[in-house]
Structures are given as structure tokens and as C-alpha cells.
N, C-alpha and C positions, 0 to 999 in steps of 0.2 A: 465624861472622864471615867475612868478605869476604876479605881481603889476608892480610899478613905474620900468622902465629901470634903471640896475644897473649894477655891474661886471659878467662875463659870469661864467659860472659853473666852466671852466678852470682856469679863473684868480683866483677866491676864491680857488682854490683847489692849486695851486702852490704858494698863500701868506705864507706870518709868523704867520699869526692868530689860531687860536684851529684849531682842527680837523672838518672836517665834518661829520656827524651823519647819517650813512644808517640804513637802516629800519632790522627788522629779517625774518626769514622765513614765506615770503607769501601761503605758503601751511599750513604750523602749525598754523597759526591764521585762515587759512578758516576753518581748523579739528576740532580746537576750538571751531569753534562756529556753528559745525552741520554740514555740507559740505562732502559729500564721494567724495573722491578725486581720487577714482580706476577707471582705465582705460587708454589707451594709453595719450590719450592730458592730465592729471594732473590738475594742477590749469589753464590749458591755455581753458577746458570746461567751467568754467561759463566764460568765455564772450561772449558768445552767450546764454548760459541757467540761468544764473544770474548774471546781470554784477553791478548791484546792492551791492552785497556781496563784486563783487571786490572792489570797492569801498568802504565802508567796513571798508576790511582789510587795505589797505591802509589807511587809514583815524585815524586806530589806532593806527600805526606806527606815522604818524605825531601827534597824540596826545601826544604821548610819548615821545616824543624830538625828532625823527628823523627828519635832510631835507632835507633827498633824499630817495625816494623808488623805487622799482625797477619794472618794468611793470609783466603781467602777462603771459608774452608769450616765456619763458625760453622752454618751450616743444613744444611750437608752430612752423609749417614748411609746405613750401605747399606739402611736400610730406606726413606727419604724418596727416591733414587733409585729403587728397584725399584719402585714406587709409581709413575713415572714410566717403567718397563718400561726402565731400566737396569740390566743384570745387575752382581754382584760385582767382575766384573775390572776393567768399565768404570767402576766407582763407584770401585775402590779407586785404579785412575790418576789419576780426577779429584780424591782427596783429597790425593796426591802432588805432584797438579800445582800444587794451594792454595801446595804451598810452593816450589815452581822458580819460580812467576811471583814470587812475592814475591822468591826470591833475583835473579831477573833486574835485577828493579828495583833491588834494592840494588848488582849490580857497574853498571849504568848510572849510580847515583849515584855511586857510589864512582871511577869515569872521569871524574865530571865536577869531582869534589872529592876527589883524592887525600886518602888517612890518616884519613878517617872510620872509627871503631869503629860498624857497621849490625848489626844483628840482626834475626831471624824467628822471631816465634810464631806457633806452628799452633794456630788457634782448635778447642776444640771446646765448641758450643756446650749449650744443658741438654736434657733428652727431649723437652722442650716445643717445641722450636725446629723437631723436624721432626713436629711435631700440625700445625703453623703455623697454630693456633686461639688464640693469645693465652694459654694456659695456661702458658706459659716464665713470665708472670707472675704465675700464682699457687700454681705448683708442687703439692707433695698428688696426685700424678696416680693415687693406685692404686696404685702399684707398691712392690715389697719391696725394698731396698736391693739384694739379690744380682741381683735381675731388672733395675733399673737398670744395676748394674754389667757386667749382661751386653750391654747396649745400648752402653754405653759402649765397652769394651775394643776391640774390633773395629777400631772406626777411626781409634783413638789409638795402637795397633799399627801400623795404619798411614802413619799421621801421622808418630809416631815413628819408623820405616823411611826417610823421609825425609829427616830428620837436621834438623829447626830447631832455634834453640836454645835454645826453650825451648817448652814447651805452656799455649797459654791458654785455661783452664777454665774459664768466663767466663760472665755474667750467669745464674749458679745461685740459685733461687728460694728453694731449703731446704736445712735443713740435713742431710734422709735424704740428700739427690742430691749433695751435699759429699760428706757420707763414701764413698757411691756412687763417684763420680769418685775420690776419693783411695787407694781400694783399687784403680782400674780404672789404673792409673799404675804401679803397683808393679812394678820391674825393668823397665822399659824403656827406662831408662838415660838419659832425656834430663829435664833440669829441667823447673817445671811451675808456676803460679800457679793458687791457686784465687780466682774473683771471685763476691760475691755482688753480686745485684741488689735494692737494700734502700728501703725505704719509714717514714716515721715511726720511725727508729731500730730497724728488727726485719728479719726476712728478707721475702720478697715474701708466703711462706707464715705469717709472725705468729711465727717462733720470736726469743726473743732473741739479738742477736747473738753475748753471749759463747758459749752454747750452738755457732751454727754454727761461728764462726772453734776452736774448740776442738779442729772431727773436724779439722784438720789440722797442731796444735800439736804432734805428735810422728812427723810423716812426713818423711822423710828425701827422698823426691822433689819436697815441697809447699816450694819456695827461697823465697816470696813469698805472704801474703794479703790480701784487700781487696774493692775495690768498684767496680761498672762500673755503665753504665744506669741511673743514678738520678740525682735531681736535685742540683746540687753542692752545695746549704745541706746534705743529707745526708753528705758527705765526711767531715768535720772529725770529729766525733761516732766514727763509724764506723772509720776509723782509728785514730784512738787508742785503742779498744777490738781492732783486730784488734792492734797492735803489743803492749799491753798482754798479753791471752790467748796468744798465738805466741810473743813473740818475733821475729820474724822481719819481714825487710823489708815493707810495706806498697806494695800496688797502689791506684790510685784514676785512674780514666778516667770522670766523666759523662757525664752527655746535656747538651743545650745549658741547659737548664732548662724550655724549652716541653714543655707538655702535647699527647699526642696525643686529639685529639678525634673518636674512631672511627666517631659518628654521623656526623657532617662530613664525615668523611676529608679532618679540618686539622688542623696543629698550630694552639695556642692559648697563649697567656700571653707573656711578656716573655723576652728568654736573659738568664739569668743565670751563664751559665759565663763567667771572667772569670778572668786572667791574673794580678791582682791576688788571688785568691784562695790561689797555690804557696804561698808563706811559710807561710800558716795550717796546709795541711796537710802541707809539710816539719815544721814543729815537731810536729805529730800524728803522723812517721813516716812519713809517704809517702814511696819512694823512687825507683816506678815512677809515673810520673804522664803523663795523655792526655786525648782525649777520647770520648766515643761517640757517639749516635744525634744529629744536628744538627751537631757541631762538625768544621766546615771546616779545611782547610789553613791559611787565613789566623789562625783562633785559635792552630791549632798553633804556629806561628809565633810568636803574641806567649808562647803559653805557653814558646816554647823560648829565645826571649829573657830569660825572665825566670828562668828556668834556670844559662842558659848563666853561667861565673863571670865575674869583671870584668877586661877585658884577656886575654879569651879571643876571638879570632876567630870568626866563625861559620866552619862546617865542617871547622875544627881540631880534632874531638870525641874523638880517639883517646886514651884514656889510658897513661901513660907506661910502659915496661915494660921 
């Protein structure tokens, strides 16, 4: 958090108070505003070649009512760097530096809107993300839970080292690479969201959901579970199944609803991420709510509206302590 010491990212996330407000797709707002984003590292390239922009994007997220966004090292790994003949040291600054621009962003909001409660999660994204062959979508990679877990660890150490406050474990395909991540967490002392990225009510890999949201139902680091990158009619469903098997608070961040159409290289279909949707999945439990891959600032915005309680100011977001 930003300013005066207050409640930790956890506590406000397990209160009875509104929801809390994540940011939308950090790749769609860099596309937005000029940025090519092709090649293996994704948005996780400008932090080294414009870390400026990251900052940014983020920055319009928390204009928008969001107060939490999410760093920019979701593609970032020391293997997906080295790849690109970036050694160790230089990869682990640049996973550091995921979360300094993020925090920058947030005391530049918090300047221009005194008493805002801001937050930063350090994305880490699945194994898949740095194949960057489309496989984060269908998980099943081959690999042994421990082998996973050994991919993982490395840069969540260093994420963690960092200090966000919280870590987002985010568009996970299955449920091996769940428990993977939830054992690759253990003792590094900073809170942790696991997201799955799910399709026709199951994981991306076919498991059912109770099964996945399960590997993290007794993890004392896993503060929150749920669901990113998928289309929102999936939310509802999903949630209340993660809140159900946990316990514990519910994440839910879609895509806009459009389809990517990879022969094309279009999106396709109609958005159906819509503002109008929070109520449905506050009652299903969602307590961390956003958007991903398509949804802009301005959605954010109506979603943080619809958030926000009645006779609450925008950017009066701090809660009472």
C-alpha cells in the first residue's frame, strides 16, 4: 500500500465491504496507445525498452477506479529471457522492476487523489506463457508437478523480494500446474491468488473445476481463488464453485467476450463483458473483480462504478481504520 499504514491487501479482501477493483488488460492498453507487442516476452519487453509506457498503462487503470493492477511480468521467466540471450541478473531486475513501475504508478495516482487504498500484484503467469505457442491454453505440457514447480519458484522468489502485495497466479490451464504453483509459494511470506483460465465450466485442460479450485483449499498462502481469461457468461458458474470448494474469497477478471481468431489474426464475435454483470457475481462470491485480454480503462471504469457504494466519492477508496 501507498501512504499512512493501514489494513493489509488480505484483510480488505476478506471484509464485508464492496469489492475490490482490478485493473483490465495490460497488453490492450499498451496496443492502444502505439506499443507492438509481438514477440516472445509480450508486455514483459518494455521493461527494459520503455518502462515509461508501463507505467502508463497502469496509471490508467488507477485513473479509472481501479486499486489493484497487476505488474507486467505475466510472460516474464528466466528461461523465456535467456532465450532472448538475457542472463539471470538482468532477468531477475527486470522481474523487480514488474513491480516498481507498478508502484510508481500507484504514488503518481495516489498524488493526484490523496487517501486512495492502491495495491500491486506481481503477475506470474503459467509454463505455457513463456512456450508462447498458445499452450498456456491447453495446459497437459509434459511436465511432473515437481518440474513445474521448479520453473515456477525462481521468479516468484523473486517477485516476492520485491514486496507487492499480493501475487497473481493467473490464467492456469490445470489443475497439476495449480498445485504446482501452490507449493512453488510456500514461505515467501507475501499473499497469493490462484486463477484458473476455464472454458465450458472445466479447466482449459478438461479437469473439473471442483477438482482444480481444491489443490488450493488448504493453503494458508492461496488468500483468494477464481478465474481470468475467459469469457464472462463463464464467471457466474465458476465462482460459485471456487467460493463453494475454498472457502475463501473469489477472483474473477474476463476477456471482453470476443473471440481470438488466429487464422485472421482478428478478434471475432460481439463484447460481452458488461458492468451490469458485478451483482451476479458478488452474489456467487466474487470479491476481487476486473478485467483481461480486451477490456479497457473505460470498462473499468463503469465496472468501478458499479462497485463503488452509494454516496461514496470516486477516489475516496481508503477504507476506515
Amino acid at each position: 500500500m501507498i501512504s499512512a499504514p493501514g489494513p493489509s491487501f488480505t484483510e480488505v479482501l476478506t471484509s464485508s465491504g464492496p469489492p475490490l477493483v482490478l485493473d483490465g488488460g495490460l497488453a490492450h492498453q499498451l496496443e492502444t496507445t502505439g506499443h507492438d507487442l509481438g514477440g516472445a516476452l509480450w508486455s514483459a519487453r518494455l521493461l527494459g525498452d520503455d518502462p515509461e509506457a508501463v507505467v502508463a498503462a497502469h496509471q490508467a487503470y488507477f485513473e479509472a477506479g481501479a486499486g489493484t493492477v497487476i505488474t507486467a511480468s505475466y510472460q516474464a521467466s528466466f528461461e523465456g529471457f535467456a532465450r532472448l540471450g538475457i542472463g539471470p541478473d538482468r532477468a531477475a531486475a527486470l522481474l523487480a522492476r514488474s513491480v516498481e513501475l507498478a508502484r510508481e504508478a500507484a504514488r503518481r495516482a495516489e498524488a493526484r487523489t490523496p487517501g486512495r487504498a492502491l495495491w500491486v500484484a506481481a503477475s506470474a503467469g503459467p509454463y505455457g506463457a513463456m512456450l508462447a505457442d498458445g499452450s498456456e491454453y491447453r495446459g497437459q505440457y509434459g511436465l511432473a508437478v515437481r518440474e513445474l514447480e521448479r520453473f515456477h519458484r525462481p521468479r516468484l522468489e523473486v517477485l516476492a523480494a520485491a514486496r507487492p502485495d499480493a501475487l497473481a497466479l493467473e490464467t492456469v490451464p490445470d489443475a497439476d500446474e495449480g498445485r504446482a504453483l501452490v507449493r512453488a509459494v510456500r514461505g515467501l511470506g507475501v499473499p497469493a491468488w490462484l486463477s484458473y483460465s476455464v472454458e465450458g465450466g472445466r479447466t482449459r485442460a478438461g479437469q473439473p473445476l471442483e477438482e482444480a479450485f481444491a489443490v488450493a483449499a488448504d493453503a494458508e498462502e492461496i488468500v483468494a481463488v477464481g478465474v481470468n481469461c475467459c469469457r464472462p457468461e463463464e464467471v457466474a458458474r465458476a465462482v460459485s464453485v471456487a467460493a463453494r470448494v475454498t472457502g475463501k474469497p473469489v477472483v474473477a477478471y474476463p476477456n471482453s467476450g470476443e473471440r481470438w481468431d488466429a487464422g485472421a489474426g482478428a478478434w471475432r464475435g460481439p463484447v460481452t463483458f458488461s458492468a451490469d454483470r458485478l451483482a451476479q457475481w458478488r452474489r456467487a462470491g466474487a470479491r476481487l473483480v476486473g478485467g483481461c485480454c480486451r477490456v479497457g480503462p473505460e470498462r473499468i471504469a463503469a465496472l468501478a462504478r458499479e462497485a463503488r457504494p452509494s454516496g461514496v466519492r470516486a477516489g475516496r477508496t481508503r477504507p476506515a481504520h
